[in-house]
MARKEKE-346709 format. One line per field, with one value per residue (C-alpha): x, y, z; residue in three letters. Coordinates in steps of 0.1 Angstrom, whole numbers, plus 5000, padded with zeros to 4 digits. Example, Ala and Ser with C-alpha at 12.3 -4.5 7.8 and 13.67 -1.06 7.14 Angstrom:
BEGIN
x = 5123 5137
y = 4955 4989
z = 5078 5071
residu = ala ser
END
This chain:
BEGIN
x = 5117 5143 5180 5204 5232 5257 5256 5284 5287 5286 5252 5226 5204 5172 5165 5131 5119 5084 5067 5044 5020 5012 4980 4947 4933 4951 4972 4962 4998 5016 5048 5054 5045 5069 5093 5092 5092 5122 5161 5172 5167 5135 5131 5105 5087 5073 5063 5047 5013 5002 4974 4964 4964 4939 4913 4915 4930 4907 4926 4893 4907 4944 4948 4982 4997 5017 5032 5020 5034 5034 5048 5057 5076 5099 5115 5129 5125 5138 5106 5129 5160 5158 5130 5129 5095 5103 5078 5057 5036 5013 4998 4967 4952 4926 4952 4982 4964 4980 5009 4990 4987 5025 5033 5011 5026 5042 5030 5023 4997 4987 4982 4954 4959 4929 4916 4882 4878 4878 4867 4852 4889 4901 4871 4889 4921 4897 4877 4909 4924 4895 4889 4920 4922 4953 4953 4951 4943 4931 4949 4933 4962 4953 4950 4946 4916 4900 4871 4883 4859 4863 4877 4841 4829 4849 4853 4809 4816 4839 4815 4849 4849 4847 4882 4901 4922 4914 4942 4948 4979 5003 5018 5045 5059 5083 5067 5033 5041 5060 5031 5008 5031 5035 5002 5000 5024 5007 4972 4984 5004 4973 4953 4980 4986 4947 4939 4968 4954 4922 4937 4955 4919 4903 4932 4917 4935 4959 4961
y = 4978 4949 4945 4923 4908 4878 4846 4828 4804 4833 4832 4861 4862 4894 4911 4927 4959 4962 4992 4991 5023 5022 5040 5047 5076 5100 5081 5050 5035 5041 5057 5033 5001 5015 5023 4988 4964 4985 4968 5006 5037 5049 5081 5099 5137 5140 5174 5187 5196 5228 5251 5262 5229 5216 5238 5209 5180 5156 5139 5123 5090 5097 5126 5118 5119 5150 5145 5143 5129 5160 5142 5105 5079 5057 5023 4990 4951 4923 4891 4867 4863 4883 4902 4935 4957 4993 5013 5045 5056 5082 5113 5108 5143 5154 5185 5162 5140 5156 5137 5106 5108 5110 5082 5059 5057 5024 5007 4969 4973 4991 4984 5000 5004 5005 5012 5001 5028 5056 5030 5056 5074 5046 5051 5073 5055 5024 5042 5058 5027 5008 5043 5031 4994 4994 4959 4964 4947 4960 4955 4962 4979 4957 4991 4977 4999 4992 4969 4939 4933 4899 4901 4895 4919 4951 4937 4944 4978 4989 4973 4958 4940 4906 4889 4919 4907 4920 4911 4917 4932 4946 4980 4976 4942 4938 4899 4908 4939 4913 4892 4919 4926 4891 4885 4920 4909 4874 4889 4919 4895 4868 4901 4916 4881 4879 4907 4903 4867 4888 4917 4889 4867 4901 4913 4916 4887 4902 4887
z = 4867 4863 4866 4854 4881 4874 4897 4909 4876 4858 4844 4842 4872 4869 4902 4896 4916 4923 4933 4959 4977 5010 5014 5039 5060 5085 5110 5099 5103 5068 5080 5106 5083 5059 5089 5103 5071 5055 5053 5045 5069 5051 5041 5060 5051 5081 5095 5134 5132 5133 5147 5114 5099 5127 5113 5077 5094 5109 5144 5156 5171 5170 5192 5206 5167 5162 5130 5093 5061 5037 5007 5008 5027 5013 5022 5004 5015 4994 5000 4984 4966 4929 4941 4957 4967 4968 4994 4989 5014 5007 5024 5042 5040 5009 5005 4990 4970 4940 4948 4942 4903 4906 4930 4917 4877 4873 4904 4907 4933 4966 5004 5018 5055 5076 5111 5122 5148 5114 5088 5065 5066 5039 5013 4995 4986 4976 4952 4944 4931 4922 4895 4885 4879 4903 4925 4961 4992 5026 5055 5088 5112 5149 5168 5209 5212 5185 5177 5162 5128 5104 5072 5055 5075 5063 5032 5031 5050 5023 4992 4982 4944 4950 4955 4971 4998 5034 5062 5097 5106 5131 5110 5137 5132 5107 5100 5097 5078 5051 5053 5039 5012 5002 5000 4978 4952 4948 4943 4921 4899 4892 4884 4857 4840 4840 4824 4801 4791 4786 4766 4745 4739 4730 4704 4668 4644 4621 4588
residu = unk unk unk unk unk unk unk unk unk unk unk unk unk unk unk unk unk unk unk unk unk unk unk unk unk unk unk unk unk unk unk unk unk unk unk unk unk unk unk unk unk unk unk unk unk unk unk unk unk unk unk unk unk unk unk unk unk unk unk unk unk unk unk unk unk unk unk unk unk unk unk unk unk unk unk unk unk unk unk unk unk unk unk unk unk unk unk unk unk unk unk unk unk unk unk unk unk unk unk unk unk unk unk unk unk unk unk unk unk unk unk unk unk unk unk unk unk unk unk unk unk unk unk unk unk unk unk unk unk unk unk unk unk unk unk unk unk unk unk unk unk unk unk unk unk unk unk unk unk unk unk unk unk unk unk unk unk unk unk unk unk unk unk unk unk unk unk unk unk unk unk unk unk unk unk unk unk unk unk unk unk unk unk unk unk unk unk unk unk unk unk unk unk unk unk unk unk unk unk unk unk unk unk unk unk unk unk
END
């Protein structure tokens, strides 16, 4: 999405709006990523869990969490003057994931938060945007108690395609949060003009 705006000699300037998921397992870090990174009070769908929902939510490893996103969280950042990222973090749980299909349409790529203690929990959203062709990188959230892992080596735990980007991260630190992203819209833009270029080199010639 893209917006025209005048400058101050008058001229046509375009702010563009990108959109951007914010994905990974349960309690992962996506709310507070989105929370920390966001120049607007984001809007958060958070709910208390409950008894019954312990019965299909997995808390292995994140015990002291009492709240779940049930449909999305949203934020906004600007990276640099003209260009806006707009924030969609997604459920964690198997029982929303039909919200996915919908959050995902018109998205320029996806952050794929991870945590090395539940490793396996992020599997899901890979596959779910590798399925897809949708550019993502993995970004592993620094937990204190976690077991620190290089990037090569969960990029071969997660049988990544070669060339997706796998950071470190702090999901609480507004700087490191904006690093992640940055890095996001520079892979996810060589991969669109690429397989434009591609699409292009492949068209049929018309006479």
């Amino acid at each position: 999405m893209a917006s025209e705006s005048s400058d101050s000699t008058g001229g046509e300037t375009t702010a563009l709006a990108l959109k951007i998921l914010v994905a990974g397992g349960f309690g992962v870090g996506k709310t507070t990523l989105v929370g920390a990174v966001s120049e607007i009070r984001p809007l958060r769908t958070e709910e208390q869990l409950s008894q019954a929902g312990s019965t299909v939510d997995d808390i292995g490893g994140v015990d002291q969490k009492t709240t779940t996103t049930v449909a999305m969280d949203f934020g906004r950042i600007t990276i640099r003057s003209g260009l806006s990222l707009y924030l969609f973090g997604t459920p964690g749980q198997d029982r929303f994931w039909f919200l996915w299909d919908e959050l995902s349409q018109g998205a320029l790529g996806a952050v794929v938060l991870a945590d090395t203690r539940r490793l396996v929990d992020c599997f899901p959203a890979v596959d779910y945007f590798e399925h897809r062709r949708i550019p993502f990188v993995v970004a592993v959230n620094c937990f204190s108690n976690a077991r620190m892992y290089g990037a090569h080596e969960v990029s071969r735990a997660l049988d990544l395609d070669r060339g997706t980007p796998v950071v470190l991260c702090d999901a609480r630190d507004r700087d490191s949060g904006k690093e992640v992203l940055v890095r996001l819209v520079e892979y996810a833009g060589r991969m669109h003009t690429a397989r434009l270029l591609d699409s292009v080199g492949h068209a049929p010639d018309r006479a």
